[in-house]
N, CA, C and O atoms as a Tripos MOL2 file, in Angstrom:
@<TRIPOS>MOLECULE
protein
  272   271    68     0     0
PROTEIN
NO_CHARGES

@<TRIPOS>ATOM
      1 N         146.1720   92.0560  102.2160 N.3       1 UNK1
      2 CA        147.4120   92.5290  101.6380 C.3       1 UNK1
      3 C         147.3410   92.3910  100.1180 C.2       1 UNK1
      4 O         146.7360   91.4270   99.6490 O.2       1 UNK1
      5 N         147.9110   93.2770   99.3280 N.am      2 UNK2
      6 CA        147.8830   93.3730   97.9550 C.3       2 UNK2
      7 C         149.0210   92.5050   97.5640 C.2       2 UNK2
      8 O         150.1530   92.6820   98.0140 O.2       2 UNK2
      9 N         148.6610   91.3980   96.5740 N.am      3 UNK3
     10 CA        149.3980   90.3160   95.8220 C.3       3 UNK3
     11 C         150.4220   91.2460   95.0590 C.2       3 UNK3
     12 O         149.9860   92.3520   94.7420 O.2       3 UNK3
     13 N         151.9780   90.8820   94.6600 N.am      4 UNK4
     14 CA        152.6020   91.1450   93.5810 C.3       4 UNK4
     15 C         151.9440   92.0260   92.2290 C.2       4 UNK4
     16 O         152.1650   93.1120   91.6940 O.2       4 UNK4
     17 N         150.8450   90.6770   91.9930 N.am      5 UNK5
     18 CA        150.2490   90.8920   90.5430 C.3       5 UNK5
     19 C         149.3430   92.1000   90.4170 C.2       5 UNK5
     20 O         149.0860   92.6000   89.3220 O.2       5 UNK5
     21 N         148.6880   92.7240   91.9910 N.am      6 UNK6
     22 CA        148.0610   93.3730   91.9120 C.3       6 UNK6
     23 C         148.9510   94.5090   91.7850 C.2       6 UNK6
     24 O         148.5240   95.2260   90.8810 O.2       6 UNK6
     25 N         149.8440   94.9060   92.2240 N.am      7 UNK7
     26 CA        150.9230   96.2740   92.3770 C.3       7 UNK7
     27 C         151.2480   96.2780   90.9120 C.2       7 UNK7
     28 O         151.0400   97.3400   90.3260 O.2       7 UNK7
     29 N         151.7540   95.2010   90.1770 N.am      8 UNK8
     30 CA        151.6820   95.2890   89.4170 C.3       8 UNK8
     31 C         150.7630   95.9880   87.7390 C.2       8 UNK8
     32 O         151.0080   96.6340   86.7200 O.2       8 UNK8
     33 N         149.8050   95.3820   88.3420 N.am      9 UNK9
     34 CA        148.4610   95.4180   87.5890 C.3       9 UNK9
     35 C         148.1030   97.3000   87.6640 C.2       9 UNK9
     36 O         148.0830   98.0820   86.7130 O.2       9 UNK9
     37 N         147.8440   97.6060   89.1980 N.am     10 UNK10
     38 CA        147.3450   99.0850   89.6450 C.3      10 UNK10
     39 C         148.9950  100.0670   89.0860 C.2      10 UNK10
     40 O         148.6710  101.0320   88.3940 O.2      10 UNK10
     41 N         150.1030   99.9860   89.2230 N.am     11 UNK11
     42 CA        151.2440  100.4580   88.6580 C.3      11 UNK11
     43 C         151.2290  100.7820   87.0900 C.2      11 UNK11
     44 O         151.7670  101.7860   86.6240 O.2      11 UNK11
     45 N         150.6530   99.9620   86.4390 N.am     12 UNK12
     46 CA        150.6050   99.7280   84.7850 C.3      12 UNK12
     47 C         149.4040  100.7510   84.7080 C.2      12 UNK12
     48 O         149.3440  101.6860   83.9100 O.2      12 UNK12
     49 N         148.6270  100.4890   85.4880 N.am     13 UNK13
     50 CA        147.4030  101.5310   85.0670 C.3      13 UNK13
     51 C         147.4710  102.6240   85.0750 C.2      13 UNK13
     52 O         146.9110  103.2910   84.2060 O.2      13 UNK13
     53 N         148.2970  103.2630   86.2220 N.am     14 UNK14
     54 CA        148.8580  104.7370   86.2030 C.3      14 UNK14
     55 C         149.9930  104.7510   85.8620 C.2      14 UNK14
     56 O         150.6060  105.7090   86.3330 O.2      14 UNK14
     57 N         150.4090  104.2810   85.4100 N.am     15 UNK15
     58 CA        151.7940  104.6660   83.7320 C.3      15 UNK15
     59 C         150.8500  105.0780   82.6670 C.2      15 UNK15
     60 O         150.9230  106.0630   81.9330 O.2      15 UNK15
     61 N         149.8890  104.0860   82.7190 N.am     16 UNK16
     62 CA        148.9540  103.8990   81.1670 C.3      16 UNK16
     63 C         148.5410  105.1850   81.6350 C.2      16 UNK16
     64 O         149.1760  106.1530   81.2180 O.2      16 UNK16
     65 N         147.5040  105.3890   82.4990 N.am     17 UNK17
     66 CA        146.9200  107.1220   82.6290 C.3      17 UNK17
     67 C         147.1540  108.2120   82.8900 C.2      17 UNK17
     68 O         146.5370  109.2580   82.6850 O.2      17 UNK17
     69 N         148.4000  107.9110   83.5290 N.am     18 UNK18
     70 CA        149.1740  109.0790   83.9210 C.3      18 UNK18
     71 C         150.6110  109.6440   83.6100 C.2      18 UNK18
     72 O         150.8890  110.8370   83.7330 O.2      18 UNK18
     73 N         151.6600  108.4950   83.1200 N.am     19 UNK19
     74 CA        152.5570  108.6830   82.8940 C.3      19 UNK19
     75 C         153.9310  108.8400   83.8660 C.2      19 UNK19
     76 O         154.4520  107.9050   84.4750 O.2      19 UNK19
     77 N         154.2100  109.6820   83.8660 N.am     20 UNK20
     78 CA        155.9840  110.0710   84.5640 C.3      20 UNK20
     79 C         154.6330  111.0960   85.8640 C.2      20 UNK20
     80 O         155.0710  111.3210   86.9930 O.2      20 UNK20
     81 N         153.4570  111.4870   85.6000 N.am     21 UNK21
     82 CA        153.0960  112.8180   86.6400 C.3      21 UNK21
     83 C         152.8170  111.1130   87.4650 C.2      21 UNK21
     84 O         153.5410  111.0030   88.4540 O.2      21 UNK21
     85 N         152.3080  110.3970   87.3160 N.am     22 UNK22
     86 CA        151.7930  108.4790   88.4480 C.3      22 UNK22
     87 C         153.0920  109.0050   89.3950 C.2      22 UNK22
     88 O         152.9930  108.6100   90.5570 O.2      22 UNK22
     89 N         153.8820  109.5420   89.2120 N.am     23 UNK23
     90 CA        154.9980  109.6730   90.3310 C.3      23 UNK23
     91 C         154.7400  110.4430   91.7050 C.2      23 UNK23
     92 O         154.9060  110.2750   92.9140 O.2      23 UNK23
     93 N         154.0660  111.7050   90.5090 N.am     24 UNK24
     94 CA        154.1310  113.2160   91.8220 C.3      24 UNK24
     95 C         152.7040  112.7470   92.4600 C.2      24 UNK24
     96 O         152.5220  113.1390   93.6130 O.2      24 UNK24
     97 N         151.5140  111.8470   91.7880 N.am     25 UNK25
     98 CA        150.8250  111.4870   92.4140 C.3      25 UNK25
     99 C         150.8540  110.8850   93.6720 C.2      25 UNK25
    100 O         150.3910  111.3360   94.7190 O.2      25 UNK25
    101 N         151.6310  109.4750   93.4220 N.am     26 UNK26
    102 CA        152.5120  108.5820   94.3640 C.3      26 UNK26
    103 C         152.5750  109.5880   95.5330 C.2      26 UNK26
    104 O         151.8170  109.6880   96.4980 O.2      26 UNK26
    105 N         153.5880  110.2550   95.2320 N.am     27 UNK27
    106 CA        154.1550  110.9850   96.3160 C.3      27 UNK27
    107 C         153.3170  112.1200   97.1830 C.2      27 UNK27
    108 O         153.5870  112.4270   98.3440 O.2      27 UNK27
    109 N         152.5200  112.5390   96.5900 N.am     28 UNK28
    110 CA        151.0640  113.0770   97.4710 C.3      28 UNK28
    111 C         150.3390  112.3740   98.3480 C.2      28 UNK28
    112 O         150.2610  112.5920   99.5570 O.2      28 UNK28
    113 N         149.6510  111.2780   97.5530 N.am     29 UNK29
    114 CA        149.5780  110.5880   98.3130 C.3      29 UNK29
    115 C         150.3100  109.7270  100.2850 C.2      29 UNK29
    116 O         149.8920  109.5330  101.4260 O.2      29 UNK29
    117 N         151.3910  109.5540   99.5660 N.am     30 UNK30
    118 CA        152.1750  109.0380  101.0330 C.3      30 UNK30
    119 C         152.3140  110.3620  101.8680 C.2      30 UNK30
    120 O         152.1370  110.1620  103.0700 O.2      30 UNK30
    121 N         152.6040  111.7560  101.5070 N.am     31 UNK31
    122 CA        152.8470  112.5560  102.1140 C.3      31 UNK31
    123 C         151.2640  113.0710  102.9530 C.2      31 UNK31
    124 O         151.0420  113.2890  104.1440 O.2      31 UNK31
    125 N         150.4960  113.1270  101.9210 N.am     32 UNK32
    126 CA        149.1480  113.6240  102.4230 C.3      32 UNK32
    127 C         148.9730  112.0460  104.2300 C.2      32 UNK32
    128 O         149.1890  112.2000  105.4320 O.2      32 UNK32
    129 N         148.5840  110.9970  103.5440 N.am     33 UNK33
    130 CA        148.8150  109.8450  104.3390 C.3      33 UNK33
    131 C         149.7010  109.9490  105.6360 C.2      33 UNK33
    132 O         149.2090  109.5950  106.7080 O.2      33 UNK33
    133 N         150.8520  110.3720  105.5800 N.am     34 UNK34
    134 CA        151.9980  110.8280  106.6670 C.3      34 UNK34
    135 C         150.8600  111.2230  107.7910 C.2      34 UNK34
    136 O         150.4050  110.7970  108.8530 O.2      34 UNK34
    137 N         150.6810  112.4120  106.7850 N.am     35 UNK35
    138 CA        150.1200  113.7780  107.5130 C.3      35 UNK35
    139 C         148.9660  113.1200  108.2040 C.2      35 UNK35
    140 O         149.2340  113.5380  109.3300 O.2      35 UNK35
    141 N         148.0570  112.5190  108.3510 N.am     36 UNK36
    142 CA        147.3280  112.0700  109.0440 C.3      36 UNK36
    143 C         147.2230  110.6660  109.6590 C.2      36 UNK36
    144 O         146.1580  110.0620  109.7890 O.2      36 UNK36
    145 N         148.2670  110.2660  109.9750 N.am     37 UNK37
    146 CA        149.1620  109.5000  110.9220 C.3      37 UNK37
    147 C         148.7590  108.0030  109.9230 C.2      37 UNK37
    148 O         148.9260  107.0440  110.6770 O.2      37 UNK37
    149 N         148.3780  107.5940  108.7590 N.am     38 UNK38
    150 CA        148.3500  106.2580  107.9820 C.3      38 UNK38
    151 C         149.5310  105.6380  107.7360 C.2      38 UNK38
    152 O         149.6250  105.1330  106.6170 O.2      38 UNK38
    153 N         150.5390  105.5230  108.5300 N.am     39 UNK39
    154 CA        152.0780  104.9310  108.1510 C.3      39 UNK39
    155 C         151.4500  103.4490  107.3600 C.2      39 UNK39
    156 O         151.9400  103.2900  106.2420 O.2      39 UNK39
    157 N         150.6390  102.5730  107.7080 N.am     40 UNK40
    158 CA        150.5430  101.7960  106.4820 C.3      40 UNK40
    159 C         150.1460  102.1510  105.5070 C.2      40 UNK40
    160 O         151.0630  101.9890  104.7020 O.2      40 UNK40
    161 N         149.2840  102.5740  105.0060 N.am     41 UNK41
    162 CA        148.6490  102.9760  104.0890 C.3      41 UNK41
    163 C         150.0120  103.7530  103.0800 C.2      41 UNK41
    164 O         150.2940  103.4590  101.9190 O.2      41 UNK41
    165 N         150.3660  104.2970  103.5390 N.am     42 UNK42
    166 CA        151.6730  105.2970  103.0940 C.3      42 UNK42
    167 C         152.2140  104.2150  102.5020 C.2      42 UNK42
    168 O         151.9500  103.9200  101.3370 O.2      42 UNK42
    169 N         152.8890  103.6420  103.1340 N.am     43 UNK43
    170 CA        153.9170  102.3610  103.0120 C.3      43 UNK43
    171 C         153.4700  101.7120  101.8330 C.2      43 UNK43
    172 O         154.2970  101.3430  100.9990 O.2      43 UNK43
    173 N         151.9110  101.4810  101.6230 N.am     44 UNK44
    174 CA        151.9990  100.8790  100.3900 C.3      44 UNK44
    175 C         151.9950  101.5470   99.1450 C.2      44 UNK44
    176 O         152.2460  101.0240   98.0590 O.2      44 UNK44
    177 N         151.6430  102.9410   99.3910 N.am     45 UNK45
    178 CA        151.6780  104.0250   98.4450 C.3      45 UNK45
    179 C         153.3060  104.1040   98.3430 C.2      45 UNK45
    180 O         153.8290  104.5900   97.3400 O.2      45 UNK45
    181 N         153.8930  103.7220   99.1710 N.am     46 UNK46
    182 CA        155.7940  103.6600   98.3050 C.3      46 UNK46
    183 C         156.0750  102.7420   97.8300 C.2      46 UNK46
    184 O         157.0930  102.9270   97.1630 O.2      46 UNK46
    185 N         155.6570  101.5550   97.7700 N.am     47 UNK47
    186 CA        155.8480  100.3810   97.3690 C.3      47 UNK47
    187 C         155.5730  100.6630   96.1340 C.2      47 UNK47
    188 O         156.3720  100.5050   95.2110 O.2      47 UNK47
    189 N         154.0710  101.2390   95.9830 N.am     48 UNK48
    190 CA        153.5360  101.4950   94.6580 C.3      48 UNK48
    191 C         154.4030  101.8040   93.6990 C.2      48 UNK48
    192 O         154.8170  101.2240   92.6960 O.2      48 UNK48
    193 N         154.7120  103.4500   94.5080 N.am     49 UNK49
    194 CA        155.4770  103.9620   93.6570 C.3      49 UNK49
    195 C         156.7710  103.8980   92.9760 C.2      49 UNK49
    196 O         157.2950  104.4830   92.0290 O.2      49 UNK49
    197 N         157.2230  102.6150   94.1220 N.am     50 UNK50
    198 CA        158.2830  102.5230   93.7400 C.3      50 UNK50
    199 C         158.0940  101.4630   92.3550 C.2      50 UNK50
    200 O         159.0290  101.7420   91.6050 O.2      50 UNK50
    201 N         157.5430  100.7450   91.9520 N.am     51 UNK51
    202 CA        157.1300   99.9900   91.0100 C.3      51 UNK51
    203 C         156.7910  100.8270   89.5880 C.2      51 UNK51
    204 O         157.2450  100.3560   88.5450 O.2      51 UNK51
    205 N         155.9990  102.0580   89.5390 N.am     52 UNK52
    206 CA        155.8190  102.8860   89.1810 C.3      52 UNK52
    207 C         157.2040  103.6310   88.4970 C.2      52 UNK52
    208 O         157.1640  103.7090   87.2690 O.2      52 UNK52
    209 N         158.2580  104.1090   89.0730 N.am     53 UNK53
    210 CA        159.0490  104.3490   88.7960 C.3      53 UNK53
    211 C         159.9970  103.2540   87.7750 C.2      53 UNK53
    212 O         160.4450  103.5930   86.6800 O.2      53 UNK53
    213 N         160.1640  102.0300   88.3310 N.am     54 UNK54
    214 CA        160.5290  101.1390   87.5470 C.3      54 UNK54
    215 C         160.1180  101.0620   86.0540 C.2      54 UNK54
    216 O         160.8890  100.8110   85.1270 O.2      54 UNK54
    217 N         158.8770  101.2970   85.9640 N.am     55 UNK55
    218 CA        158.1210  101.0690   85.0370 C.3      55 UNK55
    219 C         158.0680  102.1020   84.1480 C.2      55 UNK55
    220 O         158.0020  101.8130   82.9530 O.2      55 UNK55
    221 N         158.0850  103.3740   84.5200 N.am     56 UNK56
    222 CA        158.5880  104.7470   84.0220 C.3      56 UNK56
    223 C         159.9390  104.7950   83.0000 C.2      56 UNK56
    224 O         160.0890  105.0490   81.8050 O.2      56 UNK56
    225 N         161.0100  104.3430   84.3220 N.am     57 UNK57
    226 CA        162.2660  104.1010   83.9310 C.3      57 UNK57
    227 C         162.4600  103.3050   83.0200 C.2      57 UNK57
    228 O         163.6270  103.3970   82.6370 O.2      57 UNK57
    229 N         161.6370  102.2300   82.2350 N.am     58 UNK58
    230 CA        161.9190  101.2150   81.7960 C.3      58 UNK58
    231 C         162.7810  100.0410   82.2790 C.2      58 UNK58
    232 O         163.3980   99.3200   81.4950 O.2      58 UNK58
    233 N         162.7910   99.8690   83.7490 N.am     59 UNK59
    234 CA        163.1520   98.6300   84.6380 C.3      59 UNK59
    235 C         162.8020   97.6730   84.2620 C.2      59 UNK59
    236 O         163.3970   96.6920   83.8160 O.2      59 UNK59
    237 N         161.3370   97.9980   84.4890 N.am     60 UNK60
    238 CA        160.3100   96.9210   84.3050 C.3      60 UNK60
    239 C         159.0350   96.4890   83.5290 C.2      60 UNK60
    240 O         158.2810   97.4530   83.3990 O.2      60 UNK60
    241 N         158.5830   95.4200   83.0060 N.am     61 UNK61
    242 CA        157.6830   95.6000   82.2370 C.3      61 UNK61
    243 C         156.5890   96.0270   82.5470 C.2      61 UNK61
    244 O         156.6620   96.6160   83.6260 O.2      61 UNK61
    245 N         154.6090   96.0170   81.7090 N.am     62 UNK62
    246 CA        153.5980   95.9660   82.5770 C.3      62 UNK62
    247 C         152.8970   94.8030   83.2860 C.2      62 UNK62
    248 O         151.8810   94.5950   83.9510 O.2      62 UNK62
    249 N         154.0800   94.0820   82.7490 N.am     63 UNK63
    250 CA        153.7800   92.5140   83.6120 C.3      63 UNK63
    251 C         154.2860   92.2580   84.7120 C.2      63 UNK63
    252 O         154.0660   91.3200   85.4780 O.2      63 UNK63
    253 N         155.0840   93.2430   84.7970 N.am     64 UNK64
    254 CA        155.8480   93.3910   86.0660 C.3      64 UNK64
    255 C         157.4420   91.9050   86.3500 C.2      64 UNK64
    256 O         157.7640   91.3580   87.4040 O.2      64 UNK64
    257 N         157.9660   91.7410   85.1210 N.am     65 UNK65
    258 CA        159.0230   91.6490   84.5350 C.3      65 UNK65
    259 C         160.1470   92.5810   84.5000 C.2      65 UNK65
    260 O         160.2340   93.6580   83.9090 O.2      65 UNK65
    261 N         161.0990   91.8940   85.3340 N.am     66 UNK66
    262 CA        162.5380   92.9190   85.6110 C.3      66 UNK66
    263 C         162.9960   93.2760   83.9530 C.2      66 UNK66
    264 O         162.9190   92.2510   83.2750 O.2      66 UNK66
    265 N         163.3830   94.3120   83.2720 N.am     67 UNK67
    266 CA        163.9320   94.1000   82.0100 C.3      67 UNK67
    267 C         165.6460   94.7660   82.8990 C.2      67 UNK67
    268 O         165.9690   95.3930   83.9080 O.2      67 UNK67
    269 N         166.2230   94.1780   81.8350 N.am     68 UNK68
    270 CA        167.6600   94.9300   81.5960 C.3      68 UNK68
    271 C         168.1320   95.2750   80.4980 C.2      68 UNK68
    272 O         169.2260   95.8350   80.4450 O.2      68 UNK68
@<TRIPOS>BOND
     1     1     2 1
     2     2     3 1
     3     3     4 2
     4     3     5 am
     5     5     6 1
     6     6     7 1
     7     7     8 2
     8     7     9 am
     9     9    10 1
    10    10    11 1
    11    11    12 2
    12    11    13 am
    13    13    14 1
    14    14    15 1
    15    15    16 2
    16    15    17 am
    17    17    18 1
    18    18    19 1
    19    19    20 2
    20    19    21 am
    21    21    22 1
    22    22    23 1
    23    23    24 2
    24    23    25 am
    25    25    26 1
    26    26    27 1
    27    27    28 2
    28    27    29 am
    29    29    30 1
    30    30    31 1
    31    31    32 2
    32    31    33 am
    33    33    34 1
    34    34    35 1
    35    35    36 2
    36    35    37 am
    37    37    38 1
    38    38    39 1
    39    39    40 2
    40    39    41 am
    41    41    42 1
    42    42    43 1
    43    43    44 2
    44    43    45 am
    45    45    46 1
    46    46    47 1
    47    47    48 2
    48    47    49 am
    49    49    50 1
    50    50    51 1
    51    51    52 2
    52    51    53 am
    53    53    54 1
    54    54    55 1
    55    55    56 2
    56    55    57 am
    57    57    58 1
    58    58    59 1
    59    59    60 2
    60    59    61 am
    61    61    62 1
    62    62    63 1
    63    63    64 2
    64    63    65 am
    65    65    66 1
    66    66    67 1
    67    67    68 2
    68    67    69 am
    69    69    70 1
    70    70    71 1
    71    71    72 2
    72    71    73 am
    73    73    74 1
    74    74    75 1
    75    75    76 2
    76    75    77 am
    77    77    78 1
    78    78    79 1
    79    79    80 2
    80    79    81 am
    81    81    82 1
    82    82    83 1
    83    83    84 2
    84    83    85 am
    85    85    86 1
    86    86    87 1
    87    87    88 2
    88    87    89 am
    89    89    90 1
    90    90    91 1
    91    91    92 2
    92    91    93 am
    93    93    94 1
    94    94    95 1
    95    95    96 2
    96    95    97 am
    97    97    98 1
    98    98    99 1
    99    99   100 2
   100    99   101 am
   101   101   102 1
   102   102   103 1
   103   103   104 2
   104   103   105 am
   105   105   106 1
   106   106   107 1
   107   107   108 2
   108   107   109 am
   109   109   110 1
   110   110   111 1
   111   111   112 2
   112   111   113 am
   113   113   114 1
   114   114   115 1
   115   115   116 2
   116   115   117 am
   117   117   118 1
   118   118   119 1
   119   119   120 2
   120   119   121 am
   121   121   122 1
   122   122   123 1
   123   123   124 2
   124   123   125 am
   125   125   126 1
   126   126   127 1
   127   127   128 2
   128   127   129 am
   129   129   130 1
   130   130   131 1
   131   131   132 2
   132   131   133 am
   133   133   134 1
   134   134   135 1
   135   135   136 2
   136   135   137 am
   137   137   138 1
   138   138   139 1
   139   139   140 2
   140   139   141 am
   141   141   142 1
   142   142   143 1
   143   143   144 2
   144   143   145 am
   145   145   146 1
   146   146   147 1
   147   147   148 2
   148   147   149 am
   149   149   150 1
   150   150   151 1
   151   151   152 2
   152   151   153 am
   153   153   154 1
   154   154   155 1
   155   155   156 2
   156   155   157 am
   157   157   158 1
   158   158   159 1
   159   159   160 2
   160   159   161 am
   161   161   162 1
   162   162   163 1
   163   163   164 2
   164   163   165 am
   165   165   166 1
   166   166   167 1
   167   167   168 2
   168   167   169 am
   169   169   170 1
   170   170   171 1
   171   171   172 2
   172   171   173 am
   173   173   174 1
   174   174   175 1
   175   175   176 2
   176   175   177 am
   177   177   178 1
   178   178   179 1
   179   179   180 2
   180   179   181 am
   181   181   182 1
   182   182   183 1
   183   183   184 2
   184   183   185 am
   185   185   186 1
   186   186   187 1
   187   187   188 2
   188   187   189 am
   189   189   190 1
   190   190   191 1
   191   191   192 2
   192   191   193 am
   193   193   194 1
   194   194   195 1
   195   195   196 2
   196   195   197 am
   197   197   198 1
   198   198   199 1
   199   199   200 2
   200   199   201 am
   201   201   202 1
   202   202   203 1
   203   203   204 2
   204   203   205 am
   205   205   206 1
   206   206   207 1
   207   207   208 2
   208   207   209 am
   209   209   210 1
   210   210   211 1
   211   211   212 2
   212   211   213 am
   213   213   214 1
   214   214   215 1
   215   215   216 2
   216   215   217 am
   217   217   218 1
   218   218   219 1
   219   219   220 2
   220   219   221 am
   221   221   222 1
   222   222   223 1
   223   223   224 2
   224   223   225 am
   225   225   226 1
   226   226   227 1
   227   227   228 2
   228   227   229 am
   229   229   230 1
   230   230   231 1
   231   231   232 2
   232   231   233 am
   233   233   234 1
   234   234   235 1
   235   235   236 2
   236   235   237 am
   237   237   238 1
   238   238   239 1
   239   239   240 2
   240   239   241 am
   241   241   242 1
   242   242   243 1
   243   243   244 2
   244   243   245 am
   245   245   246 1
   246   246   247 1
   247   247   248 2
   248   247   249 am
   249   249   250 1
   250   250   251 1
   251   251   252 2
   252   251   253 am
   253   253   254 1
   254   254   255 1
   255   255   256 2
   256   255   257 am
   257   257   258 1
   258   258   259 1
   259   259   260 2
   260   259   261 am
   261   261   262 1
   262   262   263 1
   263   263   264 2
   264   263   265 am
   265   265   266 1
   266   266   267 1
   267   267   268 2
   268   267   269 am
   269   269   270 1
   270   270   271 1
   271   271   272 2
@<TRIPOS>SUBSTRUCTURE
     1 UNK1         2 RESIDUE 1 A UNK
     2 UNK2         6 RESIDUE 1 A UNK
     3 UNK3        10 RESIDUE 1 A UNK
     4 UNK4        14 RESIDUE 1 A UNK
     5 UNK5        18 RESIDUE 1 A UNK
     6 UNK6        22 RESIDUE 1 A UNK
     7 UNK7        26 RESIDUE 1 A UNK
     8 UNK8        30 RESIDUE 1 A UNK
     9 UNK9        34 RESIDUE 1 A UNK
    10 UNK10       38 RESIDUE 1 A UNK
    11 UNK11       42 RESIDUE 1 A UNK
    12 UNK12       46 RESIDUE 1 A UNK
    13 UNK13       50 RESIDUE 1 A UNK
    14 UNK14       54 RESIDUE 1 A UNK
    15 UNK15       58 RESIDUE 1 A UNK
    16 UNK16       62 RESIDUE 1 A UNK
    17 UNK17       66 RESIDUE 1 A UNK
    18 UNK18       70 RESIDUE 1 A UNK
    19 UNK19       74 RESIDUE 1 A UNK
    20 UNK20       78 RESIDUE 1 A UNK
    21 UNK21       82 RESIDUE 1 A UNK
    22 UNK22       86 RESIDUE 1 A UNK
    23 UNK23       90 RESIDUE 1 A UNK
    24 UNK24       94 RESIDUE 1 A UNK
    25 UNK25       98 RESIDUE 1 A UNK
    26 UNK26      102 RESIDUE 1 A UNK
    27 UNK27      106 RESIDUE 1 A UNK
    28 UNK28      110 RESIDUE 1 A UNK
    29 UNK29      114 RESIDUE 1 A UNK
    30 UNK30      118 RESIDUE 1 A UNK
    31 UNK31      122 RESIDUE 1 A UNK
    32 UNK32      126 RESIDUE 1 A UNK
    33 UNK33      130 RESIDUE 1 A UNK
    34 UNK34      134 RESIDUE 1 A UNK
    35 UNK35      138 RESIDUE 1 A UNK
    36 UNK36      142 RESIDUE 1 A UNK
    37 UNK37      146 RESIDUE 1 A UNK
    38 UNK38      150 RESIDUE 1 A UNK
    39 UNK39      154 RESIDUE 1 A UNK
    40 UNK40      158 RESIDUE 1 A UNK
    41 UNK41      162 RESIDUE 1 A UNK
    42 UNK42      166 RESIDUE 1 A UNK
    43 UNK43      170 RESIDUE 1 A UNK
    44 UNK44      174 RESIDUE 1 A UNK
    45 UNK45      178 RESIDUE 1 A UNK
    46 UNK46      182 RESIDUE 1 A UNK
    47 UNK47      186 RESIDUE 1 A UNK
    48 UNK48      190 RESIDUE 1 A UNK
    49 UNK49      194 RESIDUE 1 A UNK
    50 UNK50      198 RESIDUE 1 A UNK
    51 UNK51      202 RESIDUE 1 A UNK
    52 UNK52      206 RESIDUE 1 A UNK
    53 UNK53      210 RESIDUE 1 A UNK
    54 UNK54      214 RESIDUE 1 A UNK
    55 UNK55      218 RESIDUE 1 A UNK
    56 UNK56      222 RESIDUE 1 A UNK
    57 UNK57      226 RESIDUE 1 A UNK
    58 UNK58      230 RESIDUE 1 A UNK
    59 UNK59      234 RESIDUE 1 A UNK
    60 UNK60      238 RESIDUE 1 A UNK
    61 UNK61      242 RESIDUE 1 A UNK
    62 UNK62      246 RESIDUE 1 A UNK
    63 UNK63      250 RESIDUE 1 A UNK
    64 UNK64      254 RESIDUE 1 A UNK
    65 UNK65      258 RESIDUE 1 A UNK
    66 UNK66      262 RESIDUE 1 A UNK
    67 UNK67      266 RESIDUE 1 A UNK
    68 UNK68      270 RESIDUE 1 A UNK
């Protein structure tokens, strides 16, 4: 199972390389995944993304620090 720090860590990297598109990626991913029956695998690709988004949004830091 992937630690906090790691979601963290892999999240920051695709902000850093990808930006606001780390999203539509995200979301290919889980959908492609769906599609060939990986419900875990998926699952962590939303988790991802959902971190991702945070981080986009300015939620959160790349330390993975709640901001407000």
């Amino acid at each position: 199972m992937i630690t906090d720090r790691e979601l963290n860590l892999l999240a920051a990297y695709m902000v850093d390389t990808h930006g606001r598109k780390a999203l539509v990626y995200a979301d290919t991913a889980v959908l492609e995944l769906e599609e060939i029956g990986e419900k875990m695998r998926a699952d962590a690709w939303r988790m991802l993304r959902l971190v991702v988004e945070d981080m986009v949004e300015g939620r959160r830091s790349r330390e993975g620090e709640i901001l407000h």
